[in-house]
N, CA, C and O atoms as a printed pandas DataFrame, in Angstrom:
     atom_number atom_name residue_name chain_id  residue_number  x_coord  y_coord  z_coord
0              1         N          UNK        A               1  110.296   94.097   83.063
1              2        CA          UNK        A               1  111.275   94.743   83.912
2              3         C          UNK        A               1  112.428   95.221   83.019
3              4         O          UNK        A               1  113.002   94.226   82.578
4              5         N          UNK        A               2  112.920   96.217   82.636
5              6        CA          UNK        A               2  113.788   97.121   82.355
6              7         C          UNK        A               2  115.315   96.375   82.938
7              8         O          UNK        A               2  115.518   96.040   84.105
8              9         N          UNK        A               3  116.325   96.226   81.739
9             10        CA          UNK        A               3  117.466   95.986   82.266
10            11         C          UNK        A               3  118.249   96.948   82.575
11            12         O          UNK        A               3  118.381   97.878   81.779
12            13         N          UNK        A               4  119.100   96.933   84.084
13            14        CA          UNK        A               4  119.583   97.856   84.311
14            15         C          UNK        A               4  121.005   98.117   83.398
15            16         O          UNK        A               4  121.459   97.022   83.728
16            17         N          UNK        A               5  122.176   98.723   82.440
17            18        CA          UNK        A               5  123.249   98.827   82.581
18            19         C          UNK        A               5  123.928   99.464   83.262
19            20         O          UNK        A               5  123.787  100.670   83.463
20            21         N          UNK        A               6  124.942   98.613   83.817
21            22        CA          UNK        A               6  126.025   98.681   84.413
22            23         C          UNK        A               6  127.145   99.132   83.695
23            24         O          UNK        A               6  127.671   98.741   82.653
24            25         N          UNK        A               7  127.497  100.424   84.815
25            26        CA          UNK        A               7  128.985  101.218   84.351
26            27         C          UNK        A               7  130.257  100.216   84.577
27            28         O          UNK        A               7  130.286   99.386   85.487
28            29         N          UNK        A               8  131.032  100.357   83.870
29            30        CA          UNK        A               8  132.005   99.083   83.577
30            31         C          UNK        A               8  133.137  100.293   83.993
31            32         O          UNK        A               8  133.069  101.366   83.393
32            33         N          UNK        A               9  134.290  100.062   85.152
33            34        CA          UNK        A               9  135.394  101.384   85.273
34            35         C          UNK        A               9  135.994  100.400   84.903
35            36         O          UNK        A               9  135.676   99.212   84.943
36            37         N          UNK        A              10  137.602  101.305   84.234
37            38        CA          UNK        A              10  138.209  100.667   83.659
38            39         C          UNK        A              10  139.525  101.102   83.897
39            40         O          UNK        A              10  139.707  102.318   83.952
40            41         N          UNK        A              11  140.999   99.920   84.133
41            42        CA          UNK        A              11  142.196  101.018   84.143
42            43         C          UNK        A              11  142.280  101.212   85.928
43            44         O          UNK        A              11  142.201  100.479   86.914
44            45         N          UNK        A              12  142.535  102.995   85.564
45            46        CA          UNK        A              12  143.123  103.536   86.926
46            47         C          UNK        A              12  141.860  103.773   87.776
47            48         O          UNK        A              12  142.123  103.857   88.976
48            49         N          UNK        A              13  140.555  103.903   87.464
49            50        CA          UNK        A              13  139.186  104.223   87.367
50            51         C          UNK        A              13  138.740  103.027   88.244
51            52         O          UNK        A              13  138.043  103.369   89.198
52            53         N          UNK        A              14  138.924  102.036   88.162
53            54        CA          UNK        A              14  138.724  100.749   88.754
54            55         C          UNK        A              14  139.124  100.433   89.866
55            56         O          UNK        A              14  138.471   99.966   90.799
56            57         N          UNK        A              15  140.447  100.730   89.799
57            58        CA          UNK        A              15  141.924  100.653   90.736
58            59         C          UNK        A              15  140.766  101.870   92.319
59            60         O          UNK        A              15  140.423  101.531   93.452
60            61         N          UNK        A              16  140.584  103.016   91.665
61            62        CA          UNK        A              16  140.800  104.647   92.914
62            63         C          UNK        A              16  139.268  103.790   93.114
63            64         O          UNK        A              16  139.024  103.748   94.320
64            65         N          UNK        A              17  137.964  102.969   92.140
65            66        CA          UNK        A              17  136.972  103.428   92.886
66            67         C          UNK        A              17  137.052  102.545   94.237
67            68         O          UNK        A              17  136.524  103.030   95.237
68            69         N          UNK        A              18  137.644  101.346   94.331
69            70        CA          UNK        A              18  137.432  100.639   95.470
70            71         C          UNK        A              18  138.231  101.390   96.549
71            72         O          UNK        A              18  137.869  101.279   97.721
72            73         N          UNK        A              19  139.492  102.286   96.170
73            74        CA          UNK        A              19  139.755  103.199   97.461
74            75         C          UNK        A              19  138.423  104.304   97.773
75            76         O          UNK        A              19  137.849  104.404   98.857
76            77         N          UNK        A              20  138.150  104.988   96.685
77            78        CA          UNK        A              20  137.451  105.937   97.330
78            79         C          UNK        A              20  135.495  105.967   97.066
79            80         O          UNK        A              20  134.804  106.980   96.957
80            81         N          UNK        A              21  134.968  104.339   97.023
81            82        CA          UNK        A              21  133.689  104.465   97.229
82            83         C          UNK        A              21  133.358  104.485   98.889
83            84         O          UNK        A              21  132.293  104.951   99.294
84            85         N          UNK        A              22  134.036  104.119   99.501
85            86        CA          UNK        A              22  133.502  104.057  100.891
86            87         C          UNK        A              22  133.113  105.629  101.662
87            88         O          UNK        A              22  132.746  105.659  102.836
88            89         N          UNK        A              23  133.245  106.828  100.866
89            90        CA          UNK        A              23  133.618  108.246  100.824
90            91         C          UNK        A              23  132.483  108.324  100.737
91            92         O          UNK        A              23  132.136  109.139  101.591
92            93         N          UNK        A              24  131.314  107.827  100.002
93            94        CA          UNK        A              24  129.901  108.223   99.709
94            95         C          UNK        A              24  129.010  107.809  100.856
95            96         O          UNK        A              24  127.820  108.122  100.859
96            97         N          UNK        A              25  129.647  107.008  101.977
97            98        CA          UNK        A              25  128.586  106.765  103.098
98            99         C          UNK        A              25  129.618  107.636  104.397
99           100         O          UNK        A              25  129.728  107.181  105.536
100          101         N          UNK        A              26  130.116  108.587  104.056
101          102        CA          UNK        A              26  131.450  109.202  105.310
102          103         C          UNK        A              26  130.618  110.885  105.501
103          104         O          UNK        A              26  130.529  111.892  104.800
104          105         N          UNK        A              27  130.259  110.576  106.485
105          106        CA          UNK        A              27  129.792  111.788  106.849
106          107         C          UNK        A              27  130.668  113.257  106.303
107          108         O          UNK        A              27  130.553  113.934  105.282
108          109         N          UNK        A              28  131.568  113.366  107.501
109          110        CA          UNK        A              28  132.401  114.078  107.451
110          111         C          UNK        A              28  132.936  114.873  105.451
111          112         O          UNK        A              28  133.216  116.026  105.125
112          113         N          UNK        A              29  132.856  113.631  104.642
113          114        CA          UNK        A              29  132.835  114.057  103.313
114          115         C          UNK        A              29  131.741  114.759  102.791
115          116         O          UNK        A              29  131.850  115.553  101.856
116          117         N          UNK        A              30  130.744  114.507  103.332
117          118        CA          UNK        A              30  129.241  115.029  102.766
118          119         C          UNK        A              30  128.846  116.453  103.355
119          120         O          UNK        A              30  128.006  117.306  103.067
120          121         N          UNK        A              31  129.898  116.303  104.369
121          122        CA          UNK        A              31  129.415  117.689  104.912
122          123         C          UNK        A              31  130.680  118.905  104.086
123          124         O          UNK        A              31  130.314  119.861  103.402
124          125         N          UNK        A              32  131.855  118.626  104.312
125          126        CA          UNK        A              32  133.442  119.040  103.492
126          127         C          UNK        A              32  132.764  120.033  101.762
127          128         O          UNK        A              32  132.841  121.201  101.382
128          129         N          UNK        A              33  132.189  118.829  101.213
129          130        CA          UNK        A              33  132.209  118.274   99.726
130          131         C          UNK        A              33  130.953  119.082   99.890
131          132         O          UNK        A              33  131.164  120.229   99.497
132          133         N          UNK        A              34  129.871  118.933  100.273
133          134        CA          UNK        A              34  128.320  118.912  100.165
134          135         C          UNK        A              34  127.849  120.340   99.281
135          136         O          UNK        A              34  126.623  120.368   99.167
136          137         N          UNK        A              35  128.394  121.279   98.769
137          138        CA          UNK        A              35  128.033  121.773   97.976
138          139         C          UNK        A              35  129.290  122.382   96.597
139          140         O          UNK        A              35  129.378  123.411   95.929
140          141         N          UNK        A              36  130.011  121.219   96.682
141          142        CA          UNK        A              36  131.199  120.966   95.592
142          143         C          UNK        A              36  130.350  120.461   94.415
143          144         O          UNK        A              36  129.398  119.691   94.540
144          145         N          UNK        A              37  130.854  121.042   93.110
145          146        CA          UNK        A              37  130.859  120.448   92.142
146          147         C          UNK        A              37  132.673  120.771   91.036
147          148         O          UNK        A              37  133.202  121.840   90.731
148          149         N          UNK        A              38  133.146  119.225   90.719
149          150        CA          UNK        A              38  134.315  119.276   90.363
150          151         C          UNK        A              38  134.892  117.712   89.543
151          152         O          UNK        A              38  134.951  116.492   89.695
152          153         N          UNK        A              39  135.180  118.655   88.752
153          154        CA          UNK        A              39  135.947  117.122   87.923
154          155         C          UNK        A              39  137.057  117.127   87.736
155          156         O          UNK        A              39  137.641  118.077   87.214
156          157         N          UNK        A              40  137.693  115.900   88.179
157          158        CA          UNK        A              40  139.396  116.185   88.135
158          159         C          UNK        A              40  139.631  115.115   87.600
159          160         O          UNK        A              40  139.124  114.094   88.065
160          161         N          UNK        A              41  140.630  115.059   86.256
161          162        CA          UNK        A              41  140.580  113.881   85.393
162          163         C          UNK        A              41  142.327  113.555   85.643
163          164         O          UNK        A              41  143.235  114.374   85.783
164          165         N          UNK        A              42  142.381  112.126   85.638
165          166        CA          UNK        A              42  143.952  111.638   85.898
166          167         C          UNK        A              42  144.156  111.045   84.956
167          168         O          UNK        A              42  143.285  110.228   84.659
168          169         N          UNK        A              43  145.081  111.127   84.261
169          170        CA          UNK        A              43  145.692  110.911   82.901
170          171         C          UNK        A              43  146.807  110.033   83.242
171          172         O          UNK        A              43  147.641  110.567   83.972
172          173         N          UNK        A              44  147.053  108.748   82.883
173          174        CA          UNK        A              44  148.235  107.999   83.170
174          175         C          UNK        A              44  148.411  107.781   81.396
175          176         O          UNK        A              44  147.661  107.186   80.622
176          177         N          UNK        A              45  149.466  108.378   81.175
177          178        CA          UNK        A              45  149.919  108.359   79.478
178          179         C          UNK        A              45  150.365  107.459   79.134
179          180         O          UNK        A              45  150.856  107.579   78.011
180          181         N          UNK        A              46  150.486  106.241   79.697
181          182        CA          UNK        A              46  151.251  105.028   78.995
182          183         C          UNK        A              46  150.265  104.134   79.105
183          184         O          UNK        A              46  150.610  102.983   78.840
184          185         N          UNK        A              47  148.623  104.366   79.553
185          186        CA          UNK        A              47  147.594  103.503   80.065
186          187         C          UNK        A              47  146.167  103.626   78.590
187          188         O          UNK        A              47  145.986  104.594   77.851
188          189         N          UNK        A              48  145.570  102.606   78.595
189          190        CA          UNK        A              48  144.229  102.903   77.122
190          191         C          UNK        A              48  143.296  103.566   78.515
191          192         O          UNK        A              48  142.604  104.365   77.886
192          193         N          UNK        A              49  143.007  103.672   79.480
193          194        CA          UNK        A              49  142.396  104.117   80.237
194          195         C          UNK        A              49  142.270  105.191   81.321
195          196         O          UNK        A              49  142.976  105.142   82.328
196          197         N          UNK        A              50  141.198  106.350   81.076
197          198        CA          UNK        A              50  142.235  107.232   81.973
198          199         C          UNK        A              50  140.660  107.671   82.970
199          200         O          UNK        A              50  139.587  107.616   82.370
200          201         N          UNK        A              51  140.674  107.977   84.075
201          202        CA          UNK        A              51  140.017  108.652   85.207
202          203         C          UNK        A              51  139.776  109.773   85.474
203          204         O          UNK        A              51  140.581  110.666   85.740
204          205         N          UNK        A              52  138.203  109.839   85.407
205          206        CA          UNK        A              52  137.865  111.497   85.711
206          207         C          UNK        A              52  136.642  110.843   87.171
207          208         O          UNK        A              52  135.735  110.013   87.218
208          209         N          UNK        A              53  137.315  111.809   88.188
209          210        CA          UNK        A              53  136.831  112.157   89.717
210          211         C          UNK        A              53  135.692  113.376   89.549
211          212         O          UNK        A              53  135.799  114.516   89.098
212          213         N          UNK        A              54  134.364  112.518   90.202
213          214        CA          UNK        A              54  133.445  113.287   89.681
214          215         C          UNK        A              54  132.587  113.719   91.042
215          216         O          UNK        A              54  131.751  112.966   91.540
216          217         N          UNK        A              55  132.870  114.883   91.511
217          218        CA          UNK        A              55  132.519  115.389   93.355
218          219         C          UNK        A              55  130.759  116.362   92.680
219          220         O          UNK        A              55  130.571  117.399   92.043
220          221         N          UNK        A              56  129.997  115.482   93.176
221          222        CA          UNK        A              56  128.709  116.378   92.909
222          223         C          UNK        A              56  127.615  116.290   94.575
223          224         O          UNK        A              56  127.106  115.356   95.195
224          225         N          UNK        A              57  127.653  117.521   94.732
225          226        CA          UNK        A              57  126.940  117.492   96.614
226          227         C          UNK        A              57  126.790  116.488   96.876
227          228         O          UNK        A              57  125.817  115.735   96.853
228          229         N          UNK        A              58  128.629  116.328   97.393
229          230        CA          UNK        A              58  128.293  115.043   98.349
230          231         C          UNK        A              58  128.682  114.161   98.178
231          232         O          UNK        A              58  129.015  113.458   99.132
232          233         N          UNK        A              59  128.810  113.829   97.156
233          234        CA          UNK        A              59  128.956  111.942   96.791
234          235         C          UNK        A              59  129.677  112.184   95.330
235          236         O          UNK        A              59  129.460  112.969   94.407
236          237         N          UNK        A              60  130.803  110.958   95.599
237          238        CA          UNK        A              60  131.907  111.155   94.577
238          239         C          UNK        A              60  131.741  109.780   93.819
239          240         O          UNK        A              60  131.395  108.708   94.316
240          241         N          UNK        A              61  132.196  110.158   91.982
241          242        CA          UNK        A              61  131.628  108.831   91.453
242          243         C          UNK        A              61  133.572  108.719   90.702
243          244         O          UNK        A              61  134.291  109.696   90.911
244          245         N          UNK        A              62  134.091  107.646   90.004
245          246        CA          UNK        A              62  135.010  107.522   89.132
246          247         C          UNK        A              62  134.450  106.691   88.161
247          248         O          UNK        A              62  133.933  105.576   88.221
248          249         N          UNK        A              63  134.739  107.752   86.938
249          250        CA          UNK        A              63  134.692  107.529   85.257
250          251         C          UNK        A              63  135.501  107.042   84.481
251          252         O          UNK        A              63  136.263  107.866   83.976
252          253         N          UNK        A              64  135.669  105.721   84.104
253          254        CA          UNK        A              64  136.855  105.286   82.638
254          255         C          UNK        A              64  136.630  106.377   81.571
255          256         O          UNK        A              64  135.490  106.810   81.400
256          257         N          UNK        A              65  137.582  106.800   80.907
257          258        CA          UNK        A              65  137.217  107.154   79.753
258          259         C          UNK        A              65  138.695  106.430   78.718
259          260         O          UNK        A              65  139.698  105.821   79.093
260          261         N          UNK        A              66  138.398  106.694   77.838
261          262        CA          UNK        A              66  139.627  105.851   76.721
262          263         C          UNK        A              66  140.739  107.240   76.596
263          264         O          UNK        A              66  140.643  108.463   76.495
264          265         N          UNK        A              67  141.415  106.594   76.643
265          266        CA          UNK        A              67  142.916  107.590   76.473
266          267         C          UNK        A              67  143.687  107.945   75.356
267          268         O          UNK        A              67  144.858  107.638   75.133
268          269         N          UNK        A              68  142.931  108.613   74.682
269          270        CA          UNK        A              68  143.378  108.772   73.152
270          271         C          UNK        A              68  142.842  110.304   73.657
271          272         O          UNK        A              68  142.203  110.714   74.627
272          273         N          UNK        A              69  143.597  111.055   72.195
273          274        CA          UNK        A              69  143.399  112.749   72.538
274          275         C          UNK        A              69  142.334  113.022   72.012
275          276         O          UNK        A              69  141.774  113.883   72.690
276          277         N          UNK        A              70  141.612  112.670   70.943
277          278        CA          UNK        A              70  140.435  113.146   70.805
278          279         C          UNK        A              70  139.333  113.071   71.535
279          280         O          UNK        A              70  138.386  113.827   71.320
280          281         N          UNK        A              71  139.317  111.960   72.685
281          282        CA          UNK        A              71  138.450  112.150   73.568
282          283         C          UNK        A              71  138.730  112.311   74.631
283          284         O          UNK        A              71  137.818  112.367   75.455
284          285         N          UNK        A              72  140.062  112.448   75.048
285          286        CA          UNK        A              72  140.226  113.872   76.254
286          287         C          UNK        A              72  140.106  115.038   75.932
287          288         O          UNK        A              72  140.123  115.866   76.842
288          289         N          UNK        A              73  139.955  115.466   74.632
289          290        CA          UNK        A              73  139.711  116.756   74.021
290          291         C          UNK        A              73  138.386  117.304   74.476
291          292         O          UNK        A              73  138.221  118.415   74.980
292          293         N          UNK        A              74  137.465  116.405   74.242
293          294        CA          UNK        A              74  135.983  116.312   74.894
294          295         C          UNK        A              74  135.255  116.277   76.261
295          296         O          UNK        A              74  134.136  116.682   76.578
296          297         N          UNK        A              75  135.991  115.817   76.798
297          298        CA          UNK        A              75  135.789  115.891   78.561
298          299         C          UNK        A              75  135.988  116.919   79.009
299          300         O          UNK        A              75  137.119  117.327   78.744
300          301         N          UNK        A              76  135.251  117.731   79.741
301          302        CA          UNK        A              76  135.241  118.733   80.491
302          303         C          UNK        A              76  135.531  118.550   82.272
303          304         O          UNK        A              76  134.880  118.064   83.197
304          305         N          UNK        A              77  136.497  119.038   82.180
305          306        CA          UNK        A              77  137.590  118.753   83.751
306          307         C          UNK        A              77  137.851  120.300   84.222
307          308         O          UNK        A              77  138.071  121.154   83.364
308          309         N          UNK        A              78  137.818  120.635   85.629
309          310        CA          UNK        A              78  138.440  121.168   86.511
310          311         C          UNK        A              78  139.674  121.692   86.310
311          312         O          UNK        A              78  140.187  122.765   85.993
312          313         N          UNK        A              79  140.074  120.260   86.682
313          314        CA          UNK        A              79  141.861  119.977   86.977
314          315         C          UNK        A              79  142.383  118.993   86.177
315          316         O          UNK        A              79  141.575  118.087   85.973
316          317         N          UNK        A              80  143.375  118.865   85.692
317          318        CA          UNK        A              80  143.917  118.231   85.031
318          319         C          UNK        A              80  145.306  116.892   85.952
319          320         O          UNK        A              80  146.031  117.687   86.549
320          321         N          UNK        A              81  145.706  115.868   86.167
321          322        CA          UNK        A              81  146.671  115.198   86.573
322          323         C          UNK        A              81  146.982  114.319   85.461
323          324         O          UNK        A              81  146.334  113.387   84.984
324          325         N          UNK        A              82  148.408  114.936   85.062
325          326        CA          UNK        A              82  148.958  113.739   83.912
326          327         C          UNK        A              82  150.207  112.884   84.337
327          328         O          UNK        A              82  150.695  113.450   85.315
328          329         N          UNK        A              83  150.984  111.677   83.995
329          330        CA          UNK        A              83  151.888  111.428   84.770
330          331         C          UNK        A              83  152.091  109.776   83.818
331          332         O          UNK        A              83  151.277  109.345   83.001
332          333         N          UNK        A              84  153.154  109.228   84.154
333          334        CA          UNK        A              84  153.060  107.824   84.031
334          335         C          UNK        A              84  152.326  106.891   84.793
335          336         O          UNK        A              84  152.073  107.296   85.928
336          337         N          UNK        A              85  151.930  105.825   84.531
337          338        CA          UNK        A              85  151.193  104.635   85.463
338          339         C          UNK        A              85  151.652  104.818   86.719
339          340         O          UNK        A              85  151.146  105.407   87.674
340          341         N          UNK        A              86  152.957  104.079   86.567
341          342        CA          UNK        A              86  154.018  103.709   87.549
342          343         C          UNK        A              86  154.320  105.364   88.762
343          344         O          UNK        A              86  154.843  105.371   89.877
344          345         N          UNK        A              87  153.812  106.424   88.048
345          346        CA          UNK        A              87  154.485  107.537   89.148
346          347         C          UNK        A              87  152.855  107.701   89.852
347          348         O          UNK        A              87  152.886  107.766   91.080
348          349         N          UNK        A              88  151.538  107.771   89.260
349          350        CA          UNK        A              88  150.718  107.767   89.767
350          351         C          UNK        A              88  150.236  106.642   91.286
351          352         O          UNK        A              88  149.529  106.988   92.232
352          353         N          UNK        A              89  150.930  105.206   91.060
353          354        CA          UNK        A              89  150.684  104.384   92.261
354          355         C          UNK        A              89  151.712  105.030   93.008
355          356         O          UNK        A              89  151.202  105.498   94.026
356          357         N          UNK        A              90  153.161  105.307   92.943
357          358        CA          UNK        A              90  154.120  105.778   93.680
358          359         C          UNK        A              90  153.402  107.095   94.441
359          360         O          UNK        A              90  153.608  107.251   95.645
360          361         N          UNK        A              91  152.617  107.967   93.754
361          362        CA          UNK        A              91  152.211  109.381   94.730
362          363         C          UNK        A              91  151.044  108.616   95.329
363          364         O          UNK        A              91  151.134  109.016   96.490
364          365         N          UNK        A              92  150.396  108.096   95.324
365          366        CA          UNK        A              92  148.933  107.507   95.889
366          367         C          UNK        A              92  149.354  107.117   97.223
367          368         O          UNK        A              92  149.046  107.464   98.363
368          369         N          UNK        A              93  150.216  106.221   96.671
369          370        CA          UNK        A              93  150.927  105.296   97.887
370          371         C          UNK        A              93  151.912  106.192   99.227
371          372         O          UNK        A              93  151.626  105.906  100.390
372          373         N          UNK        A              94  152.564  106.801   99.076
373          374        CA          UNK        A              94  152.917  107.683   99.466
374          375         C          UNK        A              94  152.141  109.236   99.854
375          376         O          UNK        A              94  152.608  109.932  100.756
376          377         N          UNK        A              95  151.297  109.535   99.308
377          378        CA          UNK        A              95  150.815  110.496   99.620
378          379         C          UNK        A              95  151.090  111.476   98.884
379          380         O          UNK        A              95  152.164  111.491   98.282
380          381         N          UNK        A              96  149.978  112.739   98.743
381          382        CA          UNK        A              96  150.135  113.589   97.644
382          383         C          UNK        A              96  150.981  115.047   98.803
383          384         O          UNK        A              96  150.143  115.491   99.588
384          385         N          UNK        A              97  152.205  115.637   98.925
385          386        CA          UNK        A              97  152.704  116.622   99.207
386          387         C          UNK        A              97  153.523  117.352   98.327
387          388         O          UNK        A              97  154.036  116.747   97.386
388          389         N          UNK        A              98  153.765  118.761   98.507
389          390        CA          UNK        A              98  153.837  119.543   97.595
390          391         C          UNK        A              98  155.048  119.481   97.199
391          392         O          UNK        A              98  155.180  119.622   95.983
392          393         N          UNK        A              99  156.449  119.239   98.091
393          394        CA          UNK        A              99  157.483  119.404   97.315
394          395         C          UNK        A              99  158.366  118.386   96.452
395          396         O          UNK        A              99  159.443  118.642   95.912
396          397         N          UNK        A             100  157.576  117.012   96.442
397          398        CA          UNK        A             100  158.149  116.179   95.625
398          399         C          UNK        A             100  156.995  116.275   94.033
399          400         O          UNK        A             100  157.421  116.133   92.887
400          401         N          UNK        A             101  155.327  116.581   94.458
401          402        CA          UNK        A             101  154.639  117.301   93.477
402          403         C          UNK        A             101  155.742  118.429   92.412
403          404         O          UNK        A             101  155.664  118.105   91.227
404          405         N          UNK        A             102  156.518  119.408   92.624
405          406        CA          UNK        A             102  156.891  120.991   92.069
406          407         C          UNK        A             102  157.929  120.160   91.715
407          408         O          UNK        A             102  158.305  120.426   90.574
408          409         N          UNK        A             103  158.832  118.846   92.463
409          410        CA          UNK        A             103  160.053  118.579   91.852
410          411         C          UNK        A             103  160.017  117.963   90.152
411          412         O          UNK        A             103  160.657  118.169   89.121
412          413         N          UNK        A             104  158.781  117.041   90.617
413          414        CA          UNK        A             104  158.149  116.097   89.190
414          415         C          UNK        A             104  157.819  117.570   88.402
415          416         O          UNK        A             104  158.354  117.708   87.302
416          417         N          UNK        A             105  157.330  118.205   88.691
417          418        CA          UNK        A             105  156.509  119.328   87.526
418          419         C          UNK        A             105  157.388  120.402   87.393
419          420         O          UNK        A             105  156.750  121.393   87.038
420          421         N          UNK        A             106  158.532  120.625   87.520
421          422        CA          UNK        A             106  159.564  121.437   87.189
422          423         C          UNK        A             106  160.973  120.535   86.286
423          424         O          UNK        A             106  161.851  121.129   85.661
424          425         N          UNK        A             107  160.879  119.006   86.432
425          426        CA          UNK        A             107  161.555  117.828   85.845
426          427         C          UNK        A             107  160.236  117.439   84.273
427          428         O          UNK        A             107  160.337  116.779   83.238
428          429         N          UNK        A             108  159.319  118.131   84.793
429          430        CA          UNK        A             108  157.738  117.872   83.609
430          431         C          UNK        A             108  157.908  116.186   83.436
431          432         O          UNK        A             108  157.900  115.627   82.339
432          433         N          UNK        A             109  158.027  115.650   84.444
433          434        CA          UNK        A             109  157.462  114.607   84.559
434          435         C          UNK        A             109  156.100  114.086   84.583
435          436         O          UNK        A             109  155.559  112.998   84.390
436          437         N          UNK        A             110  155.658  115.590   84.975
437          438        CA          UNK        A             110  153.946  115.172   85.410
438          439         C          UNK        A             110  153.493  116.599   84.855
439          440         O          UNK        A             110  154.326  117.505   84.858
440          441         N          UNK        A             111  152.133  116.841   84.354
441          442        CA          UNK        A             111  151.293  117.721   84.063
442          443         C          UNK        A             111  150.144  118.077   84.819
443          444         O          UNK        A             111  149.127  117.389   84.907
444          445         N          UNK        A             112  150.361  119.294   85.420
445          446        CA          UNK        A             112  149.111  119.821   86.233
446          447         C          UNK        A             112  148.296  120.763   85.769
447          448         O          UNK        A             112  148.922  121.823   85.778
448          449         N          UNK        A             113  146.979  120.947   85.279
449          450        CA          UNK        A             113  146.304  121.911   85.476
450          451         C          UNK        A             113  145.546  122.261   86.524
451          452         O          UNK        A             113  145.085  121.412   87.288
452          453         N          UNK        A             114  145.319  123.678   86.679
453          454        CA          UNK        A             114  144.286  123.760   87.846
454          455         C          UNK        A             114  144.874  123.175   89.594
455          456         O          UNK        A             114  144.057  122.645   90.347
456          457         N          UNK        A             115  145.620  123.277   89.811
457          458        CA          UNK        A             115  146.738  123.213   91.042
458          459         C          UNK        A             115  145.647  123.309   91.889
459          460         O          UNK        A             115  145.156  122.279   92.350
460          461         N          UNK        A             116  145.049  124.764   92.250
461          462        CA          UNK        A             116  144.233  124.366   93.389
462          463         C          UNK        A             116  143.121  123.728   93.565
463          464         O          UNK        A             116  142.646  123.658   94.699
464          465         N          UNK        A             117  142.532  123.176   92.547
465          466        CA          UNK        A             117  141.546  122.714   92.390
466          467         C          UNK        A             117  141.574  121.262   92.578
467          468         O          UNK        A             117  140.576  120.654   92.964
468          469         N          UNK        A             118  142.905  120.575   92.266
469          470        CA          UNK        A             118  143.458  119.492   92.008
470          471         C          UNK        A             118  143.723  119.344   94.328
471          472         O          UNK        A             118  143.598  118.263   94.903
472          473         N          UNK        A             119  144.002  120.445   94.954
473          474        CA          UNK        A             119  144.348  120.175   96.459
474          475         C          UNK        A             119  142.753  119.351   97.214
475          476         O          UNK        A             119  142.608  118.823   98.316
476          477         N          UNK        A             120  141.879  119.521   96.206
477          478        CA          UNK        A             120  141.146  118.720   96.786
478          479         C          UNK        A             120  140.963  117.229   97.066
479          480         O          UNK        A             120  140.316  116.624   97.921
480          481         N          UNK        A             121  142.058  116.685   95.662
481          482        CA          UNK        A             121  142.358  115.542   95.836
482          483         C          UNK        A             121  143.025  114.968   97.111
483          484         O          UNK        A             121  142.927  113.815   97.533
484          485         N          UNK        A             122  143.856  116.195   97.740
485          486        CA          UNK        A             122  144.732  115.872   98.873
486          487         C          UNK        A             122  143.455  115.914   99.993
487          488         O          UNK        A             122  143.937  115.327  100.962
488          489         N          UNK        A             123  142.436  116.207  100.257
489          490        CA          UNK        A             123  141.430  116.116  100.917
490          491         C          UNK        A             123  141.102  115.055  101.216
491          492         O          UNK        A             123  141.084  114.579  102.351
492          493         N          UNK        A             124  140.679  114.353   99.806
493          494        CA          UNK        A             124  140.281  113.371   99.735
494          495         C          UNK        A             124  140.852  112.481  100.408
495          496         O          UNK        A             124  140.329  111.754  101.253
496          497         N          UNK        A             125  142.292  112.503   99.957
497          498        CA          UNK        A             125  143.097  111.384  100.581
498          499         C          UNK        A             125  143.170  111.363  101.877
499          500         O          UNK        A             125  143.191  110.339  102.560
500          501         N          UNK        A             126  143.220  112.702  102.353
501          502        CA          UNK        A             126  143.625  112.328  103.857
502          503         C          UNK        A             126  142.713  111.795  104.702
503          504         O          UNK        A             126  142.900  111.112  105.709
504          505         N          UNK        A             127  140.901  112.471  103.800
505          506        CA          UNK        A             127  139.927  111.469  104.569
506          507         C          UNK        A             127  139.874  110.316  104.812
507          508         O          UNK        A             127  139.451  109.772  105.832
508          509         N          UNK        A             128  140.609  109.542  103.225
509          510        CA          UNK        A             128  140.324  108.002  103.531
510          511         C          UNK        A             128  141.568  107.657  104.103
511          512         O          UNK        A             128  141.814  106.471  103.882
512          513         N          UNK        A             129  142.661  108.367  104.908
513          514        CA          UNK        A             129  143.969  108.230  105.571
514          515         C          UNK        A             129  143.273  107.616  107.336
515          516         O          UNK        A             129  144.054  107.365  108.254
């Protein structure tokens, strides 16, 4: 018998998958999502661990990857979310809306690429809301 390995998440990766595995048995997501493909990677810069959101028809997975630049250099992402630890639980927790989003990213507190691509995250959330 073949041993299986097990993906080990790590960090912020660990933290989002127990919010957002219950998303892979939610109808309503499978139908939304169901012919999405998208990677949106969250960067917490003060963390060894950083999160890429991985939407493939249907069913959404979260990836550790190590947080050093040469191998975010390598990951191929969508959207980009960069930010401190501490401001990433503060928007989670609160909710992702746009004008305290433009206040942080005009203060460049936070780094966005890919803006609309990244509103899917607000999807997300409100599903599991």
């Amino acid at each position: 018998m073949p041993i299986v390995k097990k993906e080990v998440k790590r960090g912020l990766a660990a933290l989002l998958w127990q919010f957002i595995e219950p998303l892979n048995f939610n109808a309503e997501f499978k139908e939304k999502f169901g012919d999405t493909h998208l990677n949106i990677l969250l960067n917490p810069k003060d963390q060894k661990w950083a999160a890429m959101i991985k939407i493939e028809k249907g069913t959404i997975n979260v990836i550790s990857s190590k947080n050093d630049e040469e191998t975010l250099k390598n990951l191929e992402y969508d959207s980009l979310f960069e930010a401190p630890a501490e401001m990433f639980l503060n928007l989670f927790s609160d909710g992702l809306s746009a004008g305290p989003l433009l206040i942080k990213m005009i203060t460049r507190k936070i780094k966005i690429k890919g803006l609309r691509k990244m509103m899917a995250l607000k999807e997300i959330f409100d599903l599991l809301a």
